[in-house]
C-alpha positions in Angstrom: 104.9 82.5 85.2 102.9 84.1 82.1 101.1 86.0 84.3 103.7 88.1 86.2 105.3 91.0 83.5 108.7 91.3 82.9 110.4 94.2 85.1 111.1 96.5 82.5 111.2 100.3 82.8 112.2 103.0 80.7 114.2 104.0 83.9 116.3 107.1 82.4 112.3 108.8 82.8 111.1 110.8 85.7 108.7 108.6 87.5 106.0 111.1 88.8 102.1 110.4 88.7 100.8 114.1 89.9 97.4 112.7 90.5 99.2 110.4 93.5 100.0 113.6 95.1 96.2 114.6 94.9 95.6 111.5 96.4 98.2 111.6 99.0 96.4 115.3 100.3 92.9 113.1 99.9 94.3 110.5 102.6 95.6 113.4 105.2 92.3 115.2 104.8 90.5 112.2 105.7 93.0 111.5 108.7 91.8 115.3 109.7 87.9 114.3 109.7 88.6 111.3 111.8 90.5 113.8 114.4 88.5 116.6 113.9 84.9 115.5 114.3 83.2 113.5 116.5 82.0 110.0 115.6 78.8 110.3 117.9 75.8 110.9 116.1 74.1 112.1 119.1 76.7 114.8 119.4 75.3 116.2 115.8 71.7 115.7 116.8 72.4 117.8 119.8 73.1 120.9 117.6 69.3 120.2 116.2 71.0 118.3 112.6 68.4 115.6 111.4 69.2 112.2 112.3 70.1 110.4 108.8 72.6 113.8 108.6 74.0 113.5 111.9 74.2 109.6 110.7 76.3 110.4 107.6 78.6 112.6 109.2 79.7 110.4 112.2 80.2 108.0 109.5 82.3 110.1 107.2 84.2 110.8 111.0 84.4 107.1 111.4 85.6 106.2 107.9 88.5 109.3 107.9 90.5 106.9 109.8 91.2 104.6 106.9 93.1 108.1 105.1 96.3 105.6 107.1 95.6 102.4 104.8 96.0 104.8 101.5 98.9 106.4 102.4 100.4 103.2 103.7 99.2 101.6 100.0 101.2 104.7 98.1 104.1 104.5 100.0 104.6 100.5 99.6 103.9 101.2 95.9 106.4 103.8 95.5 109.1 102.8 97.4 108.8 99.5 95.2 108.4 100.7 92.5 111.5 103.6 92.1 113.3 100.8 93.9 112.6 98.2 91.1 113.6 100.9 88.2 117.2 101.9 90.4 118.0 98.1 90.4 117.2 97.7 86.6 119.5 101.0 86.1 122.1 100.2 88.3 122.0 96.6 88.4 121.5 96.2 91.9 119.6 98.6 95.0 121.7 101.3 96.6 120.7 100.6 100.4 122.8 103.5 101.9 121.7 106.5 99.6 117.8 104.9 100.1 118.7 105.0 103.8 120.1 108.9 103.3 117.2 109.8 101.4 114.5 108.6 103.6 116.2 110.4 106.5 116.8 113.3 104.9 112.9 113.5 103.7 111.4 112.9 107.4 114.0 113.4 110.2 114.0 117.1 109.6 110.3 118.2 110.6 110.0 115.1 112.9 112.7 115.8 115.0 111.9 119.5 115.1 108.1 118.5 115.8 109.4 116.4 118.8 111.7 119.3 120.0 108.6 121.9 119.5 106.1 119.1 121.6 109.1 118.5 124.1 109.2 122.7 124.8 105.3 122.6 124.8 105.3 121.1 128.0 106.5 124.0 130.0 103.9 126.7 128.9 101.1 124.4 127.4 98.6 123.1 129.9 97.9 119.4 129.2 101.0 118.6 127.4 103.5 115.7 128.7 106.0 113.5 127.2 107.9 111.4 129.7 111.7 111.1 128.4 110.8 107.4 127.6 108.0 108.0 125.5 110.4 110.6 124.0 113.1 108.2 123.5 110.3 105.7 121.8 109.4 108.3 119.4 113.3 109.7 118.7 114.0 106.1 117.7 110.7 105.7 115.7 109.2 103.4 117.9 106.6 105.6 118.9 103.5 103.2 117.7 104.6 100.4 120.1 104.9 102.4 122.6 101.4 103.6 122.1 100.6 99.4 122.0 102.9 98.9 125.2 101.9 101.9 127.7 99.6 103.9 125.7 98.9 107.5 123.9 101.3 110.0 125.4 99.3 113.5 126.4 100.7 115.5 123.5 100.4 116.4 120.2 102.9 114.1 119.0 100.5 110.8 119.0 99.8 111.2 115.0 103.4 110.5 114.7 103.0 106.5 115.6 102.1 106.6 111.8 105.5 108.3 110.8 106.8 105.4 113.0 105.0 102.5 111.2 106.1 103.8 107.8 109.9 104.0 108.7 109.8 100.0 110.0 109.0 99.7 106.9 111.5 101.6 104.9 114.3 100.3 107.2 113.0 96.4 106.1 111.8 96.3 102.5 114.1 97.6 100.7 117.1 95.3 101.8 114.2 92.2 101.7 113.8 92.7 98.1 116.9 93.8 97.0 117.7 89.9 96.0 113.8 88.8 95.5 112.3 88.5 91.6 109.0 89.5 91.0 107.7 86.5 91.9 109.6 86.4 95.2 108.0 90.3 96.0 104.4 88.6 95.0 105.2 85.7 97.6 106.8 88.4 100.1 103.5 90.5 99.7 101.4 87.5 100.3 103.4 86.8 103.3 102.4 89.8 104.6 98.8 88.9 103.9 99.2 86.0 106.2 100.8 87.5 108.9 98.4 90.7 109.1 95.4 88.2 109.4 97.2 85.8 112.0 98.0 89.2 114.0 95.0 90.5 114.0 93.3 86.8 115.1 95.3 86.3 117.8 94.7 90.2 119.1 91.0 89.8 118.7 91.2 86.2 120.1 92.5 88.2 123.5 90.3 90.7 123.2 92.7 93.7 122.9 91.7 97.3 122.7 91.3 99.0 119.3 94.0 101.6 119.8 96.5 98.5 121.0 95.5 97.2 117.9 95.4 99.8 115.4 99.3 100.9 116.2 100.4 97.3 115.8 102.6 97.3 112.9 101.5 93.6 111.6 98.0 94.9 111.7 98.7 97.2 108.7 100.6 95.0 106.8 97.7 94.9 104.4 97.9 98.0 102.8 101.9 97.7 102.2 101.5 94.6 100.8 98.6 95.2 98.1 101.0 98.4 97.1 103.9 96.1 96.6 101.5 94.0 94.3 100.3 97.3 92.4 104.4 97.7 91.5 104.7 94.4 90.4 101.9 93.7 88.5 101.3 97.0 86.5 104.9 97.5 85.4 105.0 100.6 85.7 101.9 101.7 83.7 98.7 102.6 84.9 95.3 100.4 83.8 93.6 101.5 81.2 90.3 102.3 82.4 87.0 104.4 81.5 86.2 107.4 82.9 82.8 105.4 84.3 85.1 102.5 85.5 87.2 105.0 87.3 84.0 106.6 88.9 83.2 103.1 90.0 86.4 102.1 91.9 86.5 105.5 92.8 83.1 104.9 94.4 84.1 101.6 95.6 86.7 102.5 97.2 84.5 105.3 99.5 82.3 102.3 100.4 84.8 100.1 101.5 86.3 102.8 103.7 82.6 103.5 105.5 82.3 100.4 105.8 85.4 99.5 107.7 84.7 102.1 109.8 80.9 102.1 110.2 80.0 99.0 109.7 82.7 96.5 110.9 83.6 99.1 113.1 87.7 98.3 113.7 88.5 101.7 115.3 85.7 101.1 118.1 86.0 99.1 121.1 85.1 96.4 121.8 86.2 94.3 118.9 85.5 91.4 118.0 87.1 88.5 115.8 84.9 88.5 113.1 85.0 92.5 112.4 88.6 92.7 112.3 89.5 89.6 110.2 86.9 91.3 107.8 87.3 95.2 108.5 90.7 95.5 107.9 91.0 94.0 104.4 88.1 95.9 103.0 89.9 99.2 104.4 92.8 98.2 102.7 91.1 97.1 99.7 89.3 100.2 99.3 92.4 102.1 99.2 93.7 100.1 96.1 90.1 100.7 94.4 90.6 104.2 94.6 94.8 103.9 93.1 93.3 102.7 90.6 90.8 105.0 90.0 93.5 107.5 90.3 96.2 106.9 88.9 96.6 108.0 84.5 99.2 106.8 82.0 100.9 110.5 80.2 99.7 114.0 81.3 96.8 115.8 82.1 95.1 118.5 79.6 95.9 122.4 81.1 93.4 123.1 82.3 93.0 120.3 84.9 96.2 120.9 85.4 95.6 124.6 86.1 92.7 123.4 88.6 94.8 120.6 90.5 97.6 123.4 90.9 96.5 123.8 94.4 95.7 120.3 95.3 99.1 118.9 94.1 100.5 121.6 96.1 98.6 120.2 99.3 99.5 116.3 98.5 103.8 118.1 98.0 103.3 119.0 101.5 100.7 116.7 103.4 103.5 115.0 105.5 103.7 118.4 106.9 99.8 119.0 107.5 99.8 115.4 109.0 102.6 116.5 111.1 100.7 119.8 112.3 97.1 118.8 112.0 96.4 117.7 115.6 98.4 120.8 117.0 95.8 123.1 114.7 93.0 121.4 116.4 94.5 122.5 119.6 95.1 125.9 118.5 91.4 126.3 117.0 90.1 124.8 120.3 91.3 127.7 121.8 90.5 130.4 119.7 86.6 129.3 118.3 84.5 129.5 121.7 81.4 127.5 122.0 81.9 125.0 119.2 78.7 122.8 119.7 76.4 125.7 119.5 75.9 125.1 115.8 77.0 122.6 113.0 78.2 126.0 110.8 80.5 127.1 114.3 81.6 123.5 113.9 83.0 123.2 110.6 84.2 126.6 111.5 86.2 125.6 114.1 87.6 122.6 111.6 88.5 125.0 108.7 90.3 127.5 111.0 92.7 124.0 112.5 92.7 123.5 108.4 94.0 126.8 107.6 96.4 126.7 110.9 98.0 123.4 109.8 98.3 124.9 106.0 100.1 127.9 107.7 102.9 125.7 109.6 102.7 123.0 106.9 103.8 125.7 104.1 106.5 127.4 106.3 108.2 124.3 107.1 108.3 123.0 103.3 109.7 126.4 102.2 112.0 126.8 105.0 113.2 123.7 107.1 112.1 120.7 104.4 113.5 122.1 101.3 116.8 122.5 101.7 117.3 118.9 102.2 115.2 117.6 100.0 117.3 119.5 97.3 120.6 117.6 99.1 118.6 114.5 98.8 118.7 114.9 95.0 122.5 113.9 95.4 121.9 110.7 96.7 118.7 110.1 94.1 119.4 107.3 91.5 116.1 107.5 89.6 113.9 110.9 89.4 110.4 111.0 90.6 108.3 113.7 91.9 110.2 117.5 91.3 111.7 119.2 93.8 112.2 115.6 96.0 
């Protein structure tokens, strides 16, 4: 068909986008709102904060959830995308040194995380994981546990994410190692279909948001729209102007509140009519703001100079996600009387922040790195440096 491009790549290039990792630290750091703050606006107007504030803010909470759908969207999109050029290179899609890579980029911190929450219990009050829910999360089945039995008392619950996104590393790329582009358009819109038939029939039973919100098939969405976005810009990114980038940009912040504040999907009870609706526009706004994102060629120096630290942040966000919930914990402990004051409150956010940057940056330099540089070995085509 005319209107599907011809899958060629100059694939002897490094395929890197810098401004994806940017984007990748913006999808964690609205992950950390949603955990961090409280979704109540009476909780904000009990510190004395104005009502349309304490409004904005438990909507910013609310929408901080959707940081899930973008990094589900980059993911789909890269994975398809590398895989695409290493099967124009090669001829065909090396499925065991994908495998190797993949474990070799999460099972390290993962499996230490689970170790570290494992030891928690004995000296941590609060903190259990049954050997079951331990064997569901070894096994990366931890989100349907979560939908089976429910959230496990530890800090390991933000890993049901980590979870979702192996199901589909281990399925996609053997699925399209055959399919044209056409066949990956037809695969993504059977995605489509499925997410929305899911999602009926949970609403239709009235299941509970968190039952809902692990459900793999639920977040099929996201993956699908990214494997689109590989198809259908070739490679390139849209030429856009800097006030059409300000507008998806924009768009895409809209469509997030609004998922979250307006149709609601992470509060119970739901209903039919707000998930069959919420969860596409979440998942819409996170391709509004790819595109907004995402540049053909370099930047200028000095925004490189300034997004130095940002890109640094999006390297190492699988880490902050990783650590995030157990810097909340942390903070809880150390910033007394958090309610007193909005300032105290923030206060309390930046210090879990800082905590999570601490243990984030340690494991990159000193448990991640060393095999991610291995996983170079089994790397056909060259993206981001350093793995």
């Amino acid at each position: 068909m005319p209107w599907i491009p011809s899958l060629t790549r100059t694939s002897n290039e490094r395929f890197y986008h810098p401004e994806l990792d940017v984007l990748r630290f913006c999808a964690f750091f609205l992950i950390f709102i949603h955990h961090s703050m409280s979704h109540d606006p009476a909780f904000y107007s009990g510190m004395g904060v104005a009502p349309w504030l304490a409004s904005a803010i438990a909507a910013l909470a609310s929408a901080g959830a959707m940081g899930v759908q973008l990094f589900f969207l980059l993911s789909s999109y890269l994975v398809t995308e590398l895989l695409i050029r290493e099967r124009e290179l090669r001829g065909g899609i090396d499925l065991k040194a994908f495998y190797v890579r993949r474990a070799l980029r999460i099972w390290p911190l993962y499996l230490a995380f689970l170790a570290l929450a494992w030891a928690m219990q004995w000296f941590v009050p609060g903190q259990h994981i049954g050997w079951r829910a331990l064997l569901a999360f070894l096994f990366l089945g931890g989100n349907w546990w979560i939908v089976f039995v429910g959230f496990p008392s530890s800090v390991i619950f933000p890993l049901w994410f980590v979870s979702l996104q192996e199901q589909f590393y281990l399925f996609w790329p053997a699925t399209m190692r055959k399919l044209s582009a056409r066949g990956m358009l037809m695969a993504a819109a059977g995605m489509l279909w499925a997410a929305t038939l899911v999602r009926w029939y949970l609403a239709s039973r009235h299941t509970w948001e968190s039952k809902m919100w692990c459900n793999t098939f639920v977040h099929l969405d996201a993956i699908a729209f990214g494997i689109m976005l590989a198809v259908l810009l070739g490679g390139k990114a849209p030429r856009l102007t800097a006030l059409h980038r300000a507008a998806l940009l924009m768009g895409g912040v809209t469509c997030f509140v609004l998922a979250g504040s307006y149709f609601r999907i992470k509060f119970d009870p739901l209903t039919t009519s707000r998930v069959l609706l919420g969860y596409p526009v979440a998942a819409l706004g996170a391709v509004a703001l790819f595109l907004g994102t995402i540049h053909n060629g370099g930047r200028p120096t000095s925004a490189r100079s300034w997004l130095s630290p940002f890109l640094y942040l999006g390297r190492i966000s699988y880490g902050l996600y990783v650590f995030h919930v157990l810097g909340l914990m942390i903070s809880d402990n150390m910033v007394q009387q958090q309610d007193r004051s909005l300032g105290r409150y923030f206060f309390r956010n930046g210090v879990a922040l800082a905590i999570a940057m601490v243990f984030a940056a340690i494991s990159y330099r000193w448990l991640e790195s060393p095999f991610l540089s291995l996983k170079q070995r089994f790397t056909h085509v060259r993206s981001r440096p350093g793995g």
